[in-house]
C-alpha positions in Angstrom: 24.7 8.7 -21.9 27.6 8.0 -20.1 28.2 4.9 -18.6 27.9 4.5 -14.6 30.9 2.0 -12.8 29.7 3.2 -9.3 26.4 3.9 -8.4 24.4 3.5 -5.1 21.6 1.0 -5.1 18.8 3.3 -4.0 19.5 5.5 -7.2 19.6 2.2 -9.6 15.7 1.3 -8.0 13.7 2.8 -10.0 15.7 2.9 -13.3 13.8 1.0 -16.5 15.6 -1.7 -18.1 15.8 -1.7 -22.1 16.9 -5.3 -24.3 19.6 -4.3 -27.0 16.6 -2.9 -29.4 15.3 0.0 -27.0 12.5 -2.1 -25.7 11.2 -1.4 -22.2 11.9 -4.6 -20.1 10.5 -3.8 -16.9 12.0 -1.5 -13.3 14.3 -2.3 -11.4 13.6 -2.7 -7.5 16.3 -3.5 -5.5 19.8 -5.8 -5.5 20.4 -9.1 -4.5 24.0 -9.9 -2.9 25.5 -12.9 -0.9 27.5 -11.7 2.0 30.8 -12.9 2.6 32.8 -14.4 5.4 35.1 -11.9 6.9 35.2 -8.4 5.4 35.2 -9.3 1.7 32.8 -7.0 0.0 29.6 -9.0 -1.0 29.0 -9.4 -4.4 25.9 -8.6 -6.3 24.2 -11.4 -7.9 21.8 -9.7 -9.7 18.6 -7.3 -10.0 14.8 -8.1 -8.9 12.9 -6.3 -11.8 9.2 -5.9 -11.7 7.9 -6.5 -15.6 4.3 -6.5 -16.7 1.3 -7.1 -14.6 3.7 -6.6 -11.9 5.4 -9.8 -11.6 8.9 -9.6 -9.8 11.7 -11.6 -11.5 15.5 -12.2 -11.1 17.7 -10.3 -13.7 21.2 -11.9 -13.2 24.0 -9.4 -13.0 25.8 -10.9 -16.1 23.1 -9.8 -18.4 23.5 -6.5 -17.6 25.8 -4.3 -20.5 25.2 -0.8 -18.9 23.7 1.0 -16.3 23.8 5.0 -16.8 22.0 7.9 -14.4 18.6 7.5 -16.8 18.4 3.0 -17.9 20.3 -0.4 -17.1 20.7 -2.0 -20.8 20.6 -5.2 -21.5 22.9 -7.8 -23.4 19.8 -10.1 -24.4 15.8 -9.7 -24.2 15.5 -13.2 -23.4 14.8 -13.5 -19.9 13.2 -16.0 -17.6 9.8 -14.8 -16.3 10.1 -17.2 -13.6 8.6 -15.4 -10.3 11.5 -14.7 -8.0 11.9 -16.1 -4.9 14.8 -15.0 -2.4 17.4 -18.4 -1.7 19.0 -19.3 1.5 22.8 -16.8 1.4 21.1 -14.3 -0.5 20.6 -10.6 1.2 18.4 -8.3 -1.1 19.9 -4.7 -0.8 17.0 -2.5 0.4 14.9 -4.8 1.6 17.2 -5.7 4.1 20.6 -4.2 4.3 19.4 -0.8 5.1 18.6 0.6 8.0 21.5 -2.3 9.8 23.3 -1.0 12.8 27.0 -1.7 12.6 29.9 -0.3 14.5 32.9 1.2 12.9 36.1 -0.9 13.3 38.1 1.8 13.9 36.4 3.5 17.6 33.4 1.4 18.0 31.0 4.0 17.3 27.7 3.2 16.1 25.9 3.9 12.7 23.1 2.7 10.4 23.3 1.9 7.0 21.8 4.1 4.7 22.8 3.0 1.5 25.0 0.5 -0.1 27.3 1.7 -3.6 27.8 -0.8 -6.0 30.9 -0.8 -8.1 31.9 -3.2 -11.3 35.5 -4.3 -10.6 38.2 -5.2 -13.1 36.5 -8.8 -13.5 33.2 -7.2 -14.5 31.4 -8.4 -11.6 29.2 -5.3 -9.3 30.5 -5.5 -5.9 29.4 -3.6 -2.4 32.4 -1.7 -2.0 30.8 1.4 -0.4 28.3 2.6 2.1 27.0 5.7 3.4 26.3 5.2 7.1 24.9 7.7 9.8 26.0 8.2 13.3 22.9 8.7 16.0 22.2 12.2 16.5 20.5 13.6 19.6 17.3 13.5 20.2 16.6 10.2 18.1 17.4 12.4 14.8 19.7 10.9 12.5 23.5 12.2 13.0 26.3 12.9 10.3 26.4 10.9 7.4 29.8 9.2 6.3 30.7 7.3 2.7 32.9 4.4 4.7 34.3 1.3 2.6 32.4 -1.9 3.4 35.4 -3.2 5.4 35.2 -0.2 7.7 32.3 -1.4 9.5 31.1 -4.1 11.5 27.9 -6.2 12.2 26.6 -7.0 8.3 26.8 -10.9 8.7 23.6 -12.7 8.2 23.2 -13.6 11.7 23.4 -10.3 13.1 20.2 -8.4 13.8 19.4 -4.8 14.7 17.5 -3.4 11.6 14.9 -0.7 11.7 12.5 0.2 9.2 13.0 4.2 9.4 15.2 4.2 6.0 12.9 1.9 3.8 9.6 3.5 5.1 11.5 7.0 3.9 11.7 5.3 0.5 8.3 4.3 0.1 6.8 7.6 1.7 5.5 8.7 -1.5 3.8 5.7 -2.7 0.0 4.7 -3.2 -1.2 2.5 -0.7 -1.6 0.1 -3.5 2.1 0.0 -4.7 3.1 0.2 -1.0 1.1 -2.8 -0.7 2.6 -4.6 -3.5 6.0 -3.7 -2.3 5.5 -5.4 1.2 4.3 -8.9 -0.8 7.9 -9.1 -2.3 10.0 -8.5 1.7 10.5 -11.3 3.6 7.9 -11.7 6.3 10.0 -10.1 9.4 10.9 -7.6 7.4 7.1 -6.5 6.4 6.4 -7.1 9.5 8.4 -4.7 11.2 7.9 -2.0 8.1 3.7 -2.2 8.9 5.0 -1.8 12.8 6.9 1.2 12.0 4.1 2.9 9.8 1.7 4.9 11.3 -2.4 3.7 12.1 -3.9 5.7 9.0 -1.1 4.5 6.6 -1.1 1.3 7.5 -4.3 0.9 7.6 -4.9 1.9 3.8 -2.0 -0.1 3.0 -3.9 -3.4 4.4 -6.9 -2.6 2.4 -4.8 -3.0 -0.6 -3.7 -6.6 0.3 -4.9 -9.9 0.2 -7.1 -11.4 2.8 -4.0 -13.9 4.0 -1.5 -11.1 3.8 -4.0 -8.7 6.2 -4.4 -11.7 8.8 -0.8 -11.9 9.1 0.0 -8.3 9.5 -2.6 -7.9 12.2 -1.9 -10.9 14.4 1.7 -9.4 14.3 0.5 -6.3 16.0 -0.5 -6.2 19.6 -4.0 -6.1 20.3 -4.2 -2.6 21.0 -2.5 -1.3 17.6 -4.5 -4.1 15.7 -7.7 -2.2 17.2 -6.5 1.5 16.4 -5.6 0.1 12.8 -9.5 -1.4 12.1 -10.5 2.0 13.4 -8.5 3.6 10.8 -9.6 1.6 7.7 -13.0 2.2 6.0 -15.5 0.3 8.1 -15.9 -2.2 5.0 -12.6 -3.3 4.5 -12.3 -3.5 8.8 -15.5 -5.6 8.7 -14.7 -7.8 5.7 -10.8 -8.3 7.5 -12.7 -9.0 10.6 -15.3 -11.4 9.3 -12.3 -13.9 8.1 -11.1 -14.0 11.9 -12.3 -16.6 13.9 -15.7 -15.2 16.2 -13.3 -15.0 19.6 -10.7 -12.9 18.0 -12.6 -10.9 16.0 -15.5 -10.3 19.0 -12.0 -9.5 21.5 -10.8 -6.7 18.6 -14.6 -4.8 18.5 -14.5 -4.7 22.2 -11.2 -2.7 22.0 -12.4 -0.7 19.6 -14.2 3.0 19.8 -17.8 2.2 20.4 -18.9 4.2 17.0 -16.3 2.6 15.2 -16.9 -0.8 16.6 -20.9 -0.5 15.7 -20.1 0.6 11.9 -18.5 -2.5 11.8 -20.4 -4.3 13.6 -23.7 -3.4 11.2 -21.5 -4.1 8.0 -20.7 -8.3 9.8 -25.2 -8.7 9.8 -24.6 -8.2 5.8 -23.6 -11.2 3.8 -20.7 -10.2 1.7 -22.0 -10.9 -1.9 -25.0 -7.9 -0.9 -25.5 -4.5 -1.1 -25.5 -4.1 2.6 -21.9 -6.3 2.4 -20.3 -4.7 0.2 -21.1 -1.1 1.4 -19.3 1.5 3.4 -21.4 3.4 6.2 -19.6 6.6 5.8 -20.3 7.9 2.7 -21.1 12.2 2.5 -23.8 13.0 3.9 -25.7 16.5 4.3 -28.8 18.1 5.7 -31.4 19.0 3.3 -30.4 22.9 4.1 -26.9 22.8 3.0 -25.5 25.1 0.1 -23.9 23.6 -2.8 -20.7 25.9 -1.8 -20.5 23.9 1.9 -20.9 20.2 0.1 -18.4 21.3 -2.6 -16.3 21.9 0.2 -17.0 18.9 1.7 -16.2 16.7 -1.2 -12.8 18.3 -1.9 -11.2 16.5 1.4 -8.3 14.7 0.4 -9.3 12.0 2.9 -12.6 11.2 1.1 -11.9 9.1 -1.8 -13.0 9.6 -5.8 -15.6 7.8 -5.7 -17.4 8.9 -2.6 -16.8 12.1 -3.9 -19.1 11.5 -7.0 -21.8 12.4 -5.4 -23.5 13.7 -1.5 -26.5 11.9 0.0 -29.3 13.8 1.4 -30.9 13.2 4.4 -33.3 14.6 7.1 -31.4 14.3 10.8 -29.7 12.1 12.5 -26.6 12.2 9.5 -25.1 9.2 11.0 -26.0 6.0 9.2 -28.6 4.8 9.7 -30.0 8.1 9.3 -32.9 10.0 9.1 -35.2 9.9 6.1 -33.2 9.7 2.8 -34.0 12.4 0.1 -32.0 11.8 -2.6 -28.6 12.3 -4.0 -26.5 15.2 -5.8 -24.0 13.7 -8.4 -20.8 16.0 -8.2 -21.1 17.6 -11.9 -24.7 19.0 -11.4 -23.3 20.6 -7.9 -20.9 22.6 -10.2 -23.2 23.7 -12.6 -25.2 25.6 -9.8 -24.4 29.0 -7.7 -23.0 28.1 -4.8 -25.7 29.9 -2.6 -28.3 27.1 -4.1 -29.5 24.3 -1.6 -28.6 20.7 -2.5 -32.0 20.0 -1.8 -33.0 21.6 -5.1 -30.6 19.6 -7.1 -31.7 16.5 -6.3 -31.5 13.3 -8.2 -34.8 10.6 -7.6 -32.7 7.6 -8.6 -34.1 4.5 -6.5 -31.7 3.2 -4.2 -30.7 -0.3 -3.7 -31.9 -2.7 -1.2 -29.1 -4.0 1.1 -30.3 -7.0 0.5 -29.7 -7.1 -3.6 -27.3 -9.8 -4.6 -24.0 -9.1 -6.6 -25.7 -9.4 -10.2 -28.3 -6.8 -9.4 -26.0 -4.4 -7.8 -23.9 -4.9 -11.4 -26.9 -4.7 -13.4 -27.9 -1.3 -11.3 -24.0 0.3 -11.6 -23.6 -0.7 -14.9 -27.6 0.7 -16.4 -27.1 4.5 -14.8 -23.0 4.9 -15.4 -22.4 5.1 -11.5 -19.2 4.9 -9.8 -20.8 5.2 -6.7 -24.8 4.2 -5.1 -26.7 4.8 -1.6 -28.0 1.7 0.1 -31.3 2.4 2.0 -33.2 -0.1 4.1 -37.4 -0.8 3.7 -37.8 2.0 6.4 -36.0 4.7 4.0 -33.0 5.2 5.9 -30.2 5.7 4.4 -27.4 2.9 5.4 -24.4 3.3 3.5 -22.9 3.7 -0.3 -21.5 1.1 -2.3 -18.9 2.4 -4.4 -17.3 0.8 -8.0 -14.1 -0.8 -6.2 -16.1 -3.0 -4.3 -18.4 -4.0 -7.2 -15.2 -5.2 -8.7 -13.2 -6.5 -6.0 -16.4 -8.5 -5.4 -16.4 -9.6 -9.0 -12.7 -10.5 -9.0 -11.3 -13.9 -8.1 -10.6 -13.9 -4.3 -6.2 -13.9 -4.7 -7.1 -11.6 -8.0 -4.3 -9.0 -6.0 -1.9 -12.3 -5.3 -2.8 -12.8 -9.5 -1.4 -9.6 -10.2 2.0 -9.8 -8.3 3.0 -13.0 -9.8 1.6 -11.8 -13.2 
């Protein structure tokens, strides 16, 4: 493979990174450069590579031998595993460099930064020498694009402001909330900040179910009241109601009252639950269907891509109201015996008489219960056999889990 002396950063994020004998070192995700006085091009220090258990370290640029359209090789597989931690000077590439306005030096028109090239000069050391910038187009779209040289622009000192998040929120479209997640925990806080202000309510909203409890607070006191209240909505009515139960009682009362009555009372049923129960730990919108539904319409059902594996396991049955807390709950339908059946059969004939839990069963019995009958999913029914909720396997084990298990994993 041939070897790569200009290469644009967003193309280099992304590429594994071998040691001298072939073996996989980790990913590269993103470049760290110190701006210079004037319009010298910035030079890159090195690479932040995420290695196992997704800890992000600094790879310094003098390590590196290679860097071709597929891998970035190494000249040693000794490393420091040291978590990184941005310094005072240093500017990491797509975490903050993109999306900057400048103005072109030569008419004063204005552009964003799109991307940055790096180039290994005659020294061996990777400079900035390049960007690609875009001019505003109408109608808020983005306008031409243009490959200028770094000294053609304006307004990339440190001190200078006027970043969006459009270009790095492009990047990370196709993430899992998870790895979205984990990619905010390495930005500097304005930075995540204005990325979760720039994300719509349903994404963001999955992505603060996939952060720690700290992280969450943060992100939601940065949004005005209104958007913080649209975003609970948005998540599942656990995750809103275990976020809400680490507010203090004035904020978190001030939050329900903004939010949709129905939503607000989901949560507000979940806070009466301490959080090592059943009733804690469960969500209150699992599927559920009336006694005279066909297998074809809760087949149908359970295919929405906005219910997720685990609720999908299975369908609870229940006589009216569907609403938790329902009617009468008759039983459940796990997901494989629904696809055995003709789809004209009613999921009342294919039920399943395995006793629910109580929400009032501790961790260790809700364990005990998932662990004896191989469930990835369970209904939670109170002493008047209403059916309140389901508690699902990633809640078992979040529950289980240390409480910074998530912070754990990012620094490895």
């Amino acid at each position: 493979m041939t070897t790569v002396l200009r290469a644009y950063v967003s193309r280099v994020a992304g590429l594994t990174v071998f040691d001298p004998s072939g073996d996989r070192v980790g990913k590269v995700r993103d470049a760290v450069v110190a701006l210079r006085v004037g319009t010298a091009p910035p030079r890159i220090l090195g690479l932040v590579l995420e290695v196992v258990a997704r800890r992000r370290i600094f790879l310094p640029m003098g390590r590196v031998t290679r860097i071709d359209a597929a891998a970035v090789t190494l000249s040693t597989g000794t490393l420091s595993l040291r978590h990184f931690e941005q310094r005072a000077g240093e500017t990491l590439v797509l975490g903050e460099l993109l999306d900057r306005r400048v103005t072109m030096t030569e008419d004063g028109r204005p552009a964003v930064v799109v991307d940055a090239s790096m180039e290994q000069n005659r020294t061996g050391d990777w400079v900035i020498t390049r960007l690609a910038v875009a001019e505003p187009g109408r109608f808020g779209r983005r306008g031409q694009l243009h490959q200028v040289a770094w000294d053609e622009v304006a307004g990339l000192s440190l001190e200078e402001a006027g970043q969006s998040a459009e270009t790095l929120i492009a990047t990370y479209r196709e993430l899992k909330p998870a790895d979205l997640a984990h990619q905010l925990q390495g930005l500097p806080d304005k930075r995540r900040n204005e990325v979760a202000e720039a994300l719509d309510d349903g994404r963001l909203a999955d992505v603060l179910g996939e952060l720690p409890e700290a992280e969450q607070i943060t992100i939601l006191r940065s949004l005005d009241e209104d958007r913080a209240a649209d975003v609970l909505e948005e998540m599942d009515p656990d995750d809103a109601a275990d976020l809400l139960g680490e507010l203090p009682g004035a904020d978190r009362n001030r939050l329900l009252s903004l939010m949709e009555p129905d939503d607000a009372k989901s949560v507000r049923q979940l806070l009466d639950y301490s959080e090592d129960t059943a009733g804690g730990m469960m969500t209150s919108e699992p599927v559920i269907l009336a006694p005279d539904v066909t297998i074809a319409e809760a087949l149908a059902r359970v295919r929405s891509e906005e219910i997720t594996p685990a609720l999908a396991s299975q369908v609870y049955v229940c006589r009216p109201p569907s609403a938790t807390p329902t009617g009468r709950y008759l039983g459940l339908a796990h997901i494989q015996r629904l696809l055995r059946e003709p789809p004209f059969t009613l999921v009342s004939g294919v039920l399943d008489d395995l006793e629910p839990l109580r929400p009032e069963a501790p961790l260790a019995e809700v364990t005990r219960y998932f662990a004896t009958y191989n469930l990835v999913a369970a209904p939670v029914v109170d002493a008047g056999g209403r059916l309140l909720g389901a508690v699902t396997v990633d809640d078992v084990l979040d529950a289980l889990l240390p409480d910074d298990w998530r912070e754990r994993a990012r620094r490895g």
